[in-house]
N, C-alpha and C positions, 0 to 999 in steps of 0.2 A: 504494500500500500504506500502510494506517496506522503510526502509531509502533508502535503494541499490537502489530499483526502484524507487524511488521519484529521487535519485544523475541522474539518467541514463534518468528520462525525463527531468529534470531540464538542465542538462548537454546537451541533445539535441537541447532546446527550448532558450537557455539563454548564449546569446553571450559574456558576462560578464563572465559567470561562465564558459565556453568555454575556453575564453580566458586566464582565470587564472590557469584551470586546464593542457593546453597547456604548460604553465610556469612554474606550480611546483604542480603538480597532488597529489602528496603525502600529500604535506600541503593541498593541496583545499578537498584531501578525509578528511581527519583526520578534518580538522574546517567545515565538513559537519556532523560530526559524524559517518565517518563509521566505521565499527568493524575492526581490523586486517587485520579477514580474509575475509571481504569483499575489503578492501582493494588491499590484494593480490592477490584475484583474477580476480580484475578490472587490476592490472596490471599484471599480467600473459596472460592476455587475452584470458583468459581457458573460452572458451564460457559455454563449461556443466557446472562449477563451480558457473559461475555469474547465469545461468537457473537455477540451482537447488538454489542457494543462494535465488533469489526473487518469486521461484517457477514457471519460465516458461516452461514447459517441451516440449514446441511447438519451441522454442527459435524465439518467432516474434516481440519479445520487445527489444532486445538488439543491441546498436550500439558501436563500439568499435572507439574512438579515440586514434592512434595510435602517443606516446608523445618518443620523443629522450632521 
């Protein structure tokens, strides 16, 4: 499993990591280890990007939480 997909179940399952990533997602991506441009593309919320990023081409894996 990539990091990306490991950030996107972890982020789904874990109200902790939820609620920090709510907060200040940039720092919660980056002290998760994501790459740049996985980064941008979790906040782009470019669904083909993050698909093709962890390799879903079904896109049945991905949830987007939407931060202000």
């Amino acid at each position: 499993m990539s990091k990306l997909s490991s950030f996107l179940t972890d982020l789904s399952s874990d109200a902790k990591l939820k609620q920090a990533y709510e907060s200040s997602p940039e720092k919660v991506m980056q002290d998760y280890g994501l790459s740049k441009e996985e980064q941008e593309a979790v906040m782009s919320c470019d669904e083909g990007k993050v698909c093709a990023l962890i390799g879903d081409v079904d896109k049945s894996k991905i949830l987007f939480v939407h931060h202000s």
